[in-house]
Backbone as ProteinMPNN parsed JSONL, in Angstrom:
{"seq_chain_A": "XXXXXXXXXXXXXXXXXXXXXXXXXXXXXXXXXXXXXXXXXXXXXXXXXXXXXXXXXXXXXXXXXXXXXXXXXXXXXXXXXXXXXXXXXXXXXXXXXXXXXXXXXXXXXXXXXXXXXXXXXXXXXXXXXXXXXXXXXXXXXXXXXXXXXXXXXXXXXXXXXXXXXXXXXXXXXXXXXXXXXXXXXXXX", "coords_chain_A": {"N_chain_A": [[158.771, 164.578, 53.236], [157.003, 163.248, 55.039], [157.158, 163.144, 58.407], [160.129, 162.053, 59.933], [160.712, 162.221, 63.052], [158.48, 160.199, 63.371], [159.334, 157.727, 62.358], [159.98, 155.55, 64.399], [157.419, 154.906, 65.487], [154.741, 153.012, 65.064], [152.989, 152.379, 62.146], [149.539, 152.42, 60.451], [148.431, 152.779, 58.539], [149.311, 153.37, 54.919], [150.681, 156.261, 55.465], [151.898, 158.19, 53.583], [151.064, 157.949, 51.073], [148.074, 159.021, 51.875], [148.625, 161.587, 52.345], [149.47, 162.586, 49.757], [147.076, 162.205, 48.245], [145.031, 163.766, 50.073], [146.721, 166.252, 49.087], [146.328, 166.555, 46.503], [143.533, 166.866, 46.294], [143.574, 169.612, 47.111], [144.916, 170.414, 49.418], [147.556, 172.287, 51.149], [150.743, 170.88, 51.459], [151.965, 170.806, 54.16], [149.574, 170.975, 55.459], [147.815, 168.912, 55.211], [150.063, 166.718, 56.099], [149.733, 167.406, 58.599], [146.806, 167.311, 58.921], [147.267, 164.165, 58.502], [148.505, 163.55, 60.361], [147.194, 164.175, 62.717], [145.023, 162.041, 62.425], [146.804, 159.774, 62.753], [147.248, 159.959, 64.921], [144.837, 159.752, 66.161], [143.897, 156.859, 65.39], [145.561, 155.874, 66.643], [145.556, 155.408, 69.109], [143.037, 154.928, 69.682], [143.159, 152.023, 68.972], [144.97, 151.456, 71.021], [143.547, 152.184, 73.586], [141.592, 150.11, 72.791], [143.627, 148.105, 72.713], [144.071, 147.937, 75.714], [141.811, 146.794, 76.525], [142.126, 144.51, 75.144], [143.195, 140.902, 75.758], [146.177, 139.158, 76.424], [147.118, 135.798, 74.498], [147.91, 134.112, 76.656], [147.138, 134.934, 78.922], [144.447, 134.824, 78.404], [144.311, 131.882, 77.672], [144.855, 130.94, 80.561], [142.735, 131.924, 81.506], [140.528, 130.18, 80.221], [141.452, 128.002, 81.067], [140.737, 128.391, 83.91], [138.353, 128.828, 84.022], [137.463, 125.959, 83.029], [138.292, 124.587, 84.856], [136.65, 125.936, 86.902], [134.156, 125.511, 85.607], [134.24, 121.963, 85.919], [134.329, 121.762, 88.775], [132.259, 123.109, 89.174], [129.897, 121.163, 87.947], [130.889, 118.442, 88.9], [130.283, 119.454, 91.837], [127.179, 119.952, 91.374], [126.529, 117.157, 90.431], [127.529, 115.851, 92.58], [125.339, 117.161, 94.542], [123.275, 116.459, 93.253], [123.397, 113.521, 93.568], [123.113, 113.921, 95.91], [120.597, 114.454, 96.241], [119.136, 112.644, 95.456], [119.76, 110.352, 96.719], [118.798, 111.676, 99.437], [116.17, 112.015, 98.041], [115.375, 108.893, 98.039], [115.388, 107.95, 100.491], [113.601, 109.257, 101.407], [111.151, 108.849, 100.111], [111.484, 105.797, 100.735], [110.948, 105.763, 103.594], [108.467, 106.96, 103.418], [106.943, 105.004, 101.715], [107.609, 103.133, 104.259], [105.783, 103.991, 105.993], [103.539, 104.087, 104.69], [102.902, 101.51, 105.008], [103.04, 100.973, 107.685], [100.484, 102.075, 108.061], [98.423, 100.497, 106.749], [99.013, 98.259, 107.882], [97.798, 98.866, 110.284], [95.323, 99.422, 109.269], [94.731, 97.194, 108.616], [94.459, 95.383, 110.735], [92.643, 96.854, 112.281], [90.217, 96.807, 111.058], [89.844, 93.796, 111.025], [89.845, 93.44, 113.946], [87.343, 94.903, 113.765], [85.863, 93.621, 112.35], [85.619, 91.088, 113.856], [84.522, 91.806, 116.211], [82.24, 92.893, 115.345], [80.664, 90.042, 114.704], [80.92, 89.166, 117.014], [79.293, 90.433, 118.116], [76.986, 89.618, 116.586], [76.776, 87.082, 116.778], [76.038, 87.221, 119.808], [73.78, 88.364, 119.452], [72.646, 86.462, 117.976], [72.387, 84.338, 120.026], [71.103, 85.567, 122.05], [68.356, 85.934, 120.446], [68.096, 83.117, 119.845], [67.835, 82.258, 122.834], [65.703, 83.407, 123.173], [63.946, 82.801, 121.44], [64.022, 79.934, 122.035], [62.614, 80.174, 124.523], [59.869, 81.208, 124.42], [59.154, 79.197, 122.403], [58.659, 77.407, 124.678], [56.868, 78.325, 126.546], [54.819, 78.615, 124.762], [54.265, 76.213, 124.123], [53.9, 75.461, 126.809], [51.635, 76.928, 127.05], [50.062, 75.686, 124.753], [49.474, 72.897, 125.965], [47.803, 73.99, 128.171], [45.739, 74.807, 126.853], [45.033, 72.537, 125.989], [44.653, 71.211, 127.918], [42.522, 73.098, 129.493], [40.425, 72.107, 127.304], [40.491, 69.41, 127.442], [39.232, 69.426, 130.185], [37.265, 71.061, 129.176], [35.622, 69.31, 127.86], [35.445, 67.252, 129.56], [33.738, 68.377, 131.645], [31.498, 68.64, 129.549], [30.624, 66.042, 129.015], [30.373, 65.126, 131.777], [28.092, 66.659, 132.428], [26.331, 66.447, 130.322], [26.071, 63.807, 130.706], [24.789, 64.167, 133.271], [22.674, 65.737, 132.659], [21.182, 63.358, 130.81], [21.061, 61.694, 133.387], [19.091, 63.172, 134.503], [16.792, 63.38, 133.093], [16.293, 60.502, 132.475], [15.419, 60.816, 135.106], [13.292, 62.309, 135.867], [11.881, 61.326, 133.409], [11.477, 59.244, 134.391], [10.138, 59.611, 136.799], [7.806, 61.401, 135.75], [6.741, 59.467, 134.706], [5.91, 57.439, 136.439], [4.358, 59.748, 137.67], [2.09, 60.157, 135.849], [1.388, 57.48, 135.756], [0.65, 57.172, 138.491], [-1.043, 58.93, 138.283], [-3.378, 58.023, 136.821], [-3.841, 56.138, 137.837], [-5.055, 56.96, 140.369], [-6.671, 58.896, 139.171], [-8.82, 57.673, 137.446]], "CA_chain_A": [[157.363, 164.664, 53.337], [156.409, 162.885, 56.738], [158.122, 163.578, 59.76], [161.693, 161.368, 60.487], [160.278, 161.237, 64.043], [157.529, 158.983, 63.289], [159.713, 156.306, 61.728], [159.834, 154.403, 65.176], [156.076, 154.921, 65.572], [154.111, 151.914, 63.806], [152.068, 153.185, 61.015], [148.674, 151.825, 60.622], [147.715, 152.791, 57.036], [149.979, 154.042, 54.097], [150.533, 157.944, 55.376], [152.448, 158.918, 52.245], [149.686, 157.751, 49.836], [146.995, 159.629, 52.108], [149.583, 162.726, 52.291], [149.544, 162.997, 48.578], [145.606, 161.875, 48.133], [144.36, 165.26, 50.021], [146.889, 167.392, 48.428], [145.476, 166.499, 45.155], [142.004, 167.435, 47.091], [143.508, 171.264, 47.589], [145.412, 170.65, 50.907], [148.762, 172.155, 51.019], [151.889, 169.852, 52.085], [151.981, 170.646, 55.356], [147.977, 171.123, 55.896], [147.943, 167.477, 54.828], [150.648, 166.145, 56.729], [149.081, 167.789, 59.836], [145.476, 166.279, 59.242], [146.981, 162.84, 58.135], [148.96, 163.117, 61.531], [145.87, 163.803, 63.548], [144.336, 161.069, 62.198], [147.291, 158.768, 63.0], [147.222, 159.56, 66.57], [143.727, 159.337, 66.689], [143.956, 155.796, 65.449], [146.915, 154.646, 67.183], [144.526, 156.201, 70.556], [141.628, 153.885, 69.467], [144.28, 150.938, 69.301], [145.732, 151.447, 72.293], [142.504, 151.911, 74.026], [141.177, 148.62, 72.305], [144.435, 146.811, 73.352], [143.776, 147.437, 76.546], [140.246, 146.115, 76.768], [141.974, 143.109, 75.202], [143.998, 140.066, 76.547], [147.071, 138.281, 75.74], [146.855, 134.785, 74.369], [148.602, 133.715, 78.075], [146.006, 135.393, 80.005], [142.923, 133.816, 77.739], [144.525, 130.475, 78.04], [144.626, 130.896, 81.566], [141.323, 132.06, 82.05], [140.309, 129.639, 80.024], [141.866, 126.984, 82.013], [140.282, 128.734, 84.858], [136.771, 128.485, 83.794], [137.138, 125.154, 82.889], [138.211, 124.276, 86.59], [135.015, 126.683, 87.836], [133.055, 124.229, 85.303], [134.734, 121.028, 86.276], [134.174, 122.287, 90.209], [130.383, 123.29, 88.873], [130.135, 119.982, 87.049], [131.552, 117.98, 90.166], [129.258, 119.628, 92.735], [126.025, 119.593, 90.574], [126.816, 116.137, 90.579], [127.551, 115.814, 93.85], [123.659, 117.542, 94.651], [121.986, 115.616, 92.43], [123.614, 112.336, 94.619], [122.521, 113.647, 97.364], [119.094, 114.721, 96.421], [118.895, 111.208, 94.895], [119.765, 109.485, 97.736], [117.581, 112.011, 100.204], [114.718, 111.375, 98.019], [114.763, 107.52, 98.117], [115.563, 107.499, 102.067], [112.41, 109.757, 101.787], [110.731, 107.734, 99.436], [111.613, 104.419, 101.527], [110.361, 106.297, 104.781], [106.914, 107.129, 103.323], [106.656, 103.585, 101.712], [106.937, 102.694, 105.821], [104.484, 104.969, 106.769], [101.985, 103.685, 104.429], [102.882, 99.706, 104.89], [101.94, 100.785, 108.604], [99.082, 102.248, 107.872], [98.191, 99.588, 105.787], [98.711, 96.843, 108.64], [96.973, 99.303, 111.495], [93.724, 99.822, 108.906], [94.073, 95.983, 108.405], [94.169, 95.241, 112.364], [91.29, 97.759, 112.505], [89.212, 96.189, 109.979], [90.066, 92.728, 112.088], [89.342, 94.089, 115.046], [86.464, 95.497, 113.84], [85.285, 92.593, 112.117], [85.686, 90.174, 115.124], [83.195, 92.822, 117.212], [80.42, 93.126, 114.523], [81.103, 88.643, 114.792], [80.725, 88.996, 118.322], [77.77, 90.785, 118.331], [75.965, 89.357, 115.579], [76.622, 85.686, 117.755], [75.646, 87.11, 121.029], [71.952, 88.842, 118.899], [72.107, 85.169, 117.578], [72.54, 83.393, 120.86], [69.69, 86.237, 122.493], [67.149, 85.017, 119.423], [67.938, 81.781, 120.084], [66.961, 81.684, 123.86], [64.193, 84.299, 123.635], [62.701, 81.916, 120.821], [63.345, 78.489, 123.002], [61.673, 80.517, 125.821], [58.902, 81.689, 123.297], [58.605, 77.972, 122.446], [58.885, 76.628, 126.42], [55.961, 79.01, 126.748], [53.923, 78.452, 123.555], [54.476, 74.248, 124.449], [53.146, 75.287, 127.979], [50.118, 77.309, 126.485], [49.45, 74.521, 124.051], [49.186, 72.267, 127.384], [47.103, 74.498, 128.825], [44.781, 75.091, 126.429], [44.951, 71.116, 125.757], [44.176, 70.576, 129.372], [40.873, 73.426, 129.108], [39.921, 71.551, 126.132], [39.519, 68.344, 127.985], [38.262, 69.613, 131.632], [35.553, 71.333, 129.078], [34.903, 67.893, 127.401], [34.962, 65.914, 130.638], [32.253, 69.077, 132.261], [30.405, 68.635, 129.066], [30.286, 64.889, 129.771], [29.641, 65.248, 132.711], [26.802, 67.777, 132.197], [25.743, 65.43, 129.661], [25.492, 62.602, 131.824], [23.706, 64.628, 134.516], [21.196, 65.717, 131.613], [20.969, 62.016, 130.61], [20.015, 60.71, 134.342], [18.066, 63.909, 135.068], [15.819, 63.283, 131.815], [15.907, 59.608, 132.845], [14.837, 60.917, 136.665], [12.279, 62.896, 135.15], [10.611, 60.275, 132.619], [11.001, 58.056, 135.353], [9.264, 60.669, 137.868], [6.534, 62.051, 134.92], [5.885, 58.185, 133.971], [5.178, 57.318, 137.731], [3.117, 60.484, 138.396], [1.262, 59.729, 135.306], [0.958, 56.275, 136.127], [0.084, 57.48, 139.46], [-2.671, 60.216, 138.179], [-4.132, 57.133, 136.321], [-4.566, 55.492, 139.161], [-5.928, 57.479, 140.839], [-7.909, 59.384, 138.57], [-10.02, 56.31, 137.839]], "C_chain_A": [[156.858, 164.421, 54.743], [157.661, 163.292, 57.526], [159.244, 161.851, 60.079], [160.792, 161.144, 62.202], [159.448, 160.375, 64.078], [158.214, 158.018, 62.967], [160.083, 155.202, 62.721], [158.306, 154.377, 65.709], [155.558, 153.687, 64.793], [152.608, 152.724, 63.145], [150.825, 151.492, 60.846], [148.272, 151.479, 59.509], [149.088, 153.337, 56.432], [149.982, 155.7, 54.727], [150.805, 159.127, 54.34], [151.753, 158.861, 51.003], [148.596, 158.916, 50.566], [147.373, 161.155, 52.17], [149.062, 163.453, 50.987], [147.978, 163.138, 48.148], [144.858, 163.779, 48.438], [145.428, 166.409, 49.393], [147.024, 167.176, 46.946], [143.861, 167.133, 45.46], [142.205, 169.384, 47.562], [143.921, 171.761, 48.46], [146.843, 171.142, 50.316], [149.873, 170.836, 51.64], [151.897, 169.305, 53.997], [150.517, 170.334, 56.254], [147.987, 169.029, 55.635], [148.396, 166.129, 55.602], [149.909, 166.274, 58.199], [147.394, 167.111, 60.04], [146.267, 164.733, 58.986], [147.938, 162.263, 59.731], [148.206, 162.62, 62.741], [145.204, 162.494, 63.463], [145.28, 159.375, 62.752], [147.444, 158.664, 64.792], [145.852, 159.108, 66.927], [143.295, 157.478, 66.453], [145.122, 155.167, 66.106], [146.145, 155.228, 68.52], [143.889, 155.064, 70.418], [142.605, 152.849, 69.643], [144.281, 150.178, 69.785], [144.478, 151.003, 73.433], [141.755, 150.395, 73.875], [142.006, 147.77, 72.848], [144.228, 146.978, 74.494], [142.671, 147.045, 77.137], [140.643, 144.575, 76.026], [142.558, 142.108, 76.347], [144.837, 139.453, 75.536], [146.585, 136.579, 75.077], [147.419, 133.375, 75.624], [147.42, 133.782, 78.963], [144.526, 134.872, 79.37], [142.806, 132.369, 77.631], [143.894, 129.829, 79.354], [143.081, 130.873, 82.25], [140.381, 131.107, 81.794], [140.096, 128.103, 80.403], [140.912, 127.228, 83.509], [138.439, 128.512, 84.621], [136.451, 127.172, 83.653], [137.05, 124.119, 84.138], [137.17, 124.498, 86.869], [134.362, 125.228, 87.044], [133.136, 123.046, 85.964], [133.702, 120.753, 87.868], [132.257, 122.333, 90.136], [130.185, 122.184, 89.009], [129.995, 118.763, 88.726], [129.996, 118.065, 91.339], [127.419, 119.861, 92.659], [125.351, 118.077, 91.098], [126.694, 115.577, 92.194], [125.904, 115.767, 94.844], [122.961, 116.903, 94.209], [122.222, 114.077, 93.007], [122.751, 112.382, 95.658], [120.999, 114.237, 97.656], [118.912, 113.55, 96.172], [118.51, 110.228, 96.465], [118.51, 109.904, 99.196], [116.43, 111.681, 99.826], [114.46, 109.419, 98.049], [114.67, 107.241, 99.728], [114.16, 107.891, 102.202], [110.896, 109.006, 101.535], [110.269, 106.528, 100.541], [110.394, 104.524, 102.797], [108.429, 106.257, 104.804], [106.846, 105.685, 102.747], [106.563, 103.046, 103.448], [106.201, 103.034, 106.047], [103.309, 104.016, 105.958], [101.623, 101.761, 104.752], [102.466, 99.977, 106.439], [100.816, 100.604, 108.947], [98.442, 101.503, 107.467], [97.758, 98.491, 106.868], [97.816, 97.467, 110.051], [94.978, 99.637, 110.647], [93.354, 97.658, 108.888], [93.59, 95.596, 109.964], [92.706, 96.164, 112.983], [90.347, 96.945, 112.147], [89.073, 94.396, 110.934], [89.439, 92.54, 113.32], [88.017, 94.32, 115.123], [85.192, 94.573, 113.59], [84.738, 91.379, 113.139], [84.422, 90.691, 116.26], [82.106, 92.514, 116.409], [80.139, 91.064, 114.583], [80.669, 88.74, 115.952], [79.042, 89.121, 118.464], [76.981, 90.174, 117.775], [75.944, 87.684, 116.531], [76.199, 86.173, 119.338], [73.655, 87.272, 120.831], [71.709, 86.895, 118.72], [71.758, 84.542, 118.836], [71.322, 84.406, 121.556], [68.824, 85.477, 121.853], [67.027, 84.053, 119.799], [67.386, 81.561, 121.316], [65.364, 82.551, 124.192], [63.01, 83.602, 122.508], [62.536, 80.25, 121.479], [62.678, 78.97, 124.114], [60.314, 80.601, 125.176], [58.074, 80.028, 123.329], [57.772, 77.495, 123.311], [57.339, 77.355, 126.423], [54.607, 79.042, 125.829], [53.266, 76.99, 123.806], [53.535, 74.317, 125.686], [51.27, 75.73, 128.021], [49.219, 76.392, 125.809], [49.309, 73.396, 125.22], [48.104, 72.827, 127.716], [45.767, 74.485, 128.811], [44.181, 73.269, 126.053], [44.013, 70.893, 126.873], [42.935, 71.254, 130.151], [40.404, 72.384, 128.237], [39.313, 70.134, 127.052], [38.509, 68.332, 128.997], [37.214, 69.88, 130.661], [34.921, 69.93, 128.412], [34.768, 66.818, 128.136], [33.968, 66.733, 131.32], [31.476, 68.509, 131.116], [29.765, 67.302, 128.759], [29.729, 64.7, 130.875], [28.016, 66.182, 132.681], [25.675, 66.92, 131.59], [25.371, 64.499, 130.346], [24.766, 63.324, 133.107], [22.414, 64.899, 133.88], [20.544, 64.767, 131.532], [19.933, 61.681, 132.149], [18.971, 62.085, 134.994], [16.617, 63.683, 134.334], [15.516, 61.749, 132.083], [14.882, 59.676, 133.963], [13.254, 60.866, 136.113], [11.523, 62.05, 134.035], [10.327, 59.878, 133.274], [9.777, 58.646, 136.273], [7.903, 60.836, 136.78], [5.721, 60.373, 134.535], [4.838, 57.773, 135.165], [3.77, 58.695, 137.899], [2.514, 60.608, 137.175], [0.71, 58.375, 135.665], [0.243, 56.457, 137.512], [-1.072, 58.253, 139.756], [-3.504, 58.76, 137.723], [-4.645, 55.956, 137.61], [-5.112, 55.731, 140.115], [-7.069, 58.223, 140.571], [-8.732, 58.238, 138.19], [-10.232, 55.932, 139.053]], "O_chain_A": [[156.376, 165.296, 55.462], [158.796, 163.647, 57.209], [158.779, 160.76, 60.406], [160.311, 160.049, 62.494], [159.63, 159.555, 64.978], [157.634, 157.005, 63.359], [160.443, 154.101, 62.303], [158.172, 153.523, 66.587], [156.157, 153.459, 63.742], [151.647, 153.347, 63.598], [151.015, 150.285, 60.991], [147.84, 150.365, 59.213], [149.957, 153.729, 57.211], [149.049, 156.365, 54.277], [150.362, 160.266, 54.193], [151.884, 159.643, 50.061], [148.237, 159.788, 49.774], [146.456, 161.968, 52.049], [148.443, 164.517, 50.97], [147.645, 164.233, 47.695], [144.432, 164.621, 47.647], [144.93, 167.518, 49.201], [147.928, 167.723, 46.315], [143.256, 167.841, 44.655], [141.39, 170.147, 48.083], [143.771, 172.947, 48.757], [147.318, 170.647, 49.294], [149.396, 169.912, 52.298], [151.863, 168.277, 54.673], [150.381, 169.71, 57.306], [148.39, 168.24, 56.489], [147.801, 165.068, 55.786], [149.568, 165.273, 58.829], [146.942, 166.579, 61.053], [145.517, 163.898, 59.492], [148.051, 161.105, 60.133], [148.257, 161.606, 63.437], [144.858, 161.92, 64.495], [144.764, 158.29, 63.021], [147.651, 157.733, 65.571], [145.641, 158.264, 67.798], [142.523, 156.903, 67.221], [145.462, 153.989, 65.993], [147.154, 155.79, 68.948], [144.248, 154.124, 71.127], [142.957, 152.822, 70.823], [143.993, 148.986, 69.686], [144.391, 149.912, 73.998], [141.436, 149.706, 74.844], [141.58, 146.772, 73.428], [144.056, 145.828, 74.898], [142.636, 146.971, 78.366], [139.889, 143.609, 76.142], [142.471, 142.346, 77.551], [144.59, 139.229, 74.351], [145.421, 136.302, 75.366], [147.337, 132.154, 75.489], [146.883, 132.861, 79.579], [143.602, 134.57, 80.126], [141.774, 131.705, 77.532], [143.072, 128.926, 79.509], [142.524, 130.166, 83.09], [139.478, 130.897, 82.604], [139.169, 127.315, 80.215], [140.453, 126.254, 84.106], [137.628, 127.947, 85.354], [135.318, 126.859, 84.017], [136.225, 123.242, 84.395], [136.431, 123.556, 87.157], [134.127, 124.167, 87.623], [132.176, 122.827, 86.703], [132.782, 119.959, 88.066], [131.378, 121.788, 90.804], [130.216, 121.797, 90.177], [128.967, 118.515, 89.355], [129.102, 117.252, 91.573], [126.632, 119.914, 93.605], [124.338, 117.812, 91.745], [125.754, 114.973, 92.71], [125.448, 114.853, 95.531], [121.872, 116.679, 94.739], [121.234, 113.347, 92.925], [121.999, 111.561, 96.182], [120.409, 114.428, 98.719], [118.165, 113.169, 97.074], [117.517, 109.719, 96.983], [117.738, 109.142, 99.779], [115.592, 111.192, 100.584], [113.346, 108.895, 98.076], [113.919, 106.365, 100.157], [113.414, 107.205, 102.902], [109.963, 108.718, 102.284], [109.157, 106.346, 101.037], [109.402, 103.819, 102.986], [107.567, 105.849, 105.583], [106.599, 104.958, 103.709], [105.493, 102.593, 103.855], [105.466, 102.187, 106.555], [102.411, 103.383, 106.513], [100.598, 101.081, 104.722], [101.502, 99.28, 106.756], [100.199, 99.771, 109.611], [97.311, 101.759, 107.881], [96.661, 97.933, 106.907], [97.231, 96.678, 110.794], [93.914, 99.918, 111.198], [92.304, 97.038, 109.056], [92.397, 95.544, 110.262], [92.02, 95.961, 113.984], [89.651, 96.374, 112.987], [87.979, 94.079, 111.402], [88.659, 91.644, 113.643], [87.387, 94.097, 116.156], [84.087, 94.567, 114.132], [83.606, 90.896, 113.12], [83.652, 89.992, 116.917], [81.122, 91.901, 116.823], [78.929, 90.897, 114.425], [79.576, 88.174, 115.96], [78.088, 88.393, 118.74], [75.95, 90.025, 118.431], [74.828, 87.297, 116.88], [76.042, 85.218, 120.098], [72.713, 86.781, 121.454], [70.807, 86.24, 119.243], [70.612, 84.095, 118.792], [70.291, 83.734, 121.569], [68.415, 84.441, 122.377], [65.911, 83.739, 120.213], [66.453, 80.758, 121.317], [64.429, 82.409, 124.98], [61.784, 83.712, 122.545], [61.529, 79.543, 121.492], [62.085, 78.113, 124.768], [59.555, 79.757, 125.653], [57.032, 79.677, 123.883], [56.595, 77.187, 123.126], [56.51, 76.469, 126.217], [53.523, 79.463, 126.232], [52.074, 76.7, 123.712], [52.579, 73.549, 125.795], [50.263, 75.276, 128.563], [48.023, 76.235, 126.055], [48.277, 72.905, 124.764], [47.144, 72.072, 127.561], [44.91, 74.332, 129.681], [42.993, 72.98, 125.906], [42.855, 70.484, 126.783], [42.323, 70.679, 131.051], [39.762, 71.592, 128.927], [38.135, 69.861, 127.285], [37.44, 67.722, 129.015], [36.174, 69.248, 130.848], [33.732, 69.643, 128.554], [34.253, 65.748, 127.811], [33.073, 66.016, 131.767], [30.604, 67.748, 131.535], [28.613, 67.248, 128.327], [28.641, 64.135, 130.987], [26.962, 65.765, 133.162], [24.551, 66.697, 132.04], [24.172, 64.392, 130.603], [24.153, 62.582, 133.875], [21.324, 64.5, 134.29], [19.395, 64.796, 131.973], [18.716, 61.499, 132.206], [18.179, 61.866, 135.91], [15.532, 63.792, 134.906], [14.314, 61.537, 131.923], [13.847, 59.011, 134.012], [12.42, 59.971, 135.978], [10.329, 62.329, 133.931], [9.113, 59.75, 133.435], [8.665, 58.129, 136.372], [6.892, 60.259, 137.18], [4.551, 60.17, 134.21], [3.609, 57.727, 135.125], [2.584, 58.515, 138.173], [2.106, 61.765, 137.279], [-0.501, 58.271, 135.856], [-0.813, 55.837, 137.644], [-1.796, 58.353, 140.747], [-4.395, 58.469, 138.521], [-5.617, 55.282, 137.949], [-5.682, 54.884, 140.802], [-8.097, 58.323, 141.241], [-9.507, 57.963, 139.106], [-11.032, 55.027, 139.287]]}, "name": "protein", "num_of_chains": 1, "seq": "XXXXXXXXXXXXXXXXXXXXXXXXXXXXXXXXXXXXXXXXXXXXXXXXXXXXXXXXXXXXXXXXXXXXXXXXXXXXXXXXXXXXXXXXXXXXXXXXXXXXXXXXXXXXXXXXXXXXXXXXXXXXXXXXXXXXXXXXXXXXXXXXXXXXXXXXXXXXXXXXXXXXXXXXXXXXXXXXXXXXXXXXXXXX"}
């Protein structure tokens, strides 16, 4: 029925069952044999083709082994990066913490600084006030004198005035008494 040379070929499916199958279907012997041949090359093609798109269980080990290195190696130098971002960001970190603890002691020294001036000033305005109001005083003290020392000249003129009134009004009775006393004596 099948062909003697195929018998070192490896058979995929039964050929002598599928032989007999289509020539129950109307195939002759040979028509039969000839499609169920086709069909065996065309699957031992596909296969072949397939085996070589595979791999051994040597070479998938290997690769296997090999990827797990790449990972490892990944893994490793990941690692590695993430150290040394670690460590860059705290140096960085650290760095700006300086920066601002400067800043910190140059706004305080400012503020110090700044404080000590507006202190200054506010004791030099004080110490101005203070002598432009003991001058103020010195000058107020000398006015109040002044006006003290009108006050009396006008109450020793108006004493005086007074007492000149006094002996003028004395003069004068004295004078009007006489030159009455003196008309009377002579007018009689």
């Amino acid at each position: 029925m099948h062909h003697t040379s195929r018998r070192t070929a490896q058979y995929y499916f039964d050929t002598a069952d599928y032989v007999s199958r289509f020539e129950k279907h109307g195939l002759t012997p040979a028509q039969a044999e000839g499609v169920v041949d086709t069909l065996e090359d065309i699957i031992g093609e596909s296969i072949r083709s397939m085996q070589g798109n595979l791999v051994t269980r040597e070479e998938q080990e290997k690769r296997h082994y090999t990827q797990k290195v790449d990972f490892a190696s990944l893994k490793q130098t990941l690692e590695l990066s993430e150290k040394t971002d670690f460590v860059n960001l705290k140096a960085e970190n650290e760095r700006l913490l300086g920066d601002i603890e400067r800043l910190k002691q140059r706004l305080r020294e400012e503020i110090t600084r700044t404080q000590a001036g507006v202190r200054l000033d506010l004791n030099l305005e004080k110490g101005r006030i203070r002598d432009e109001l003991s001058m103020r005083v010195v000058r107020l003290a000398d006015v109040d004198t002044r006006i003290e020392n009108e006050i009396g000249l006008l109450r020793t003129s108006q004493a005086v005035k007074f007492n000149i009134l006094q002996y003028a009004f004395a003069v004068m009775s004295g004078t009007g008494a006489l030159l009455l006393a003196y008309l009377r004596m002579f007018a009689h």
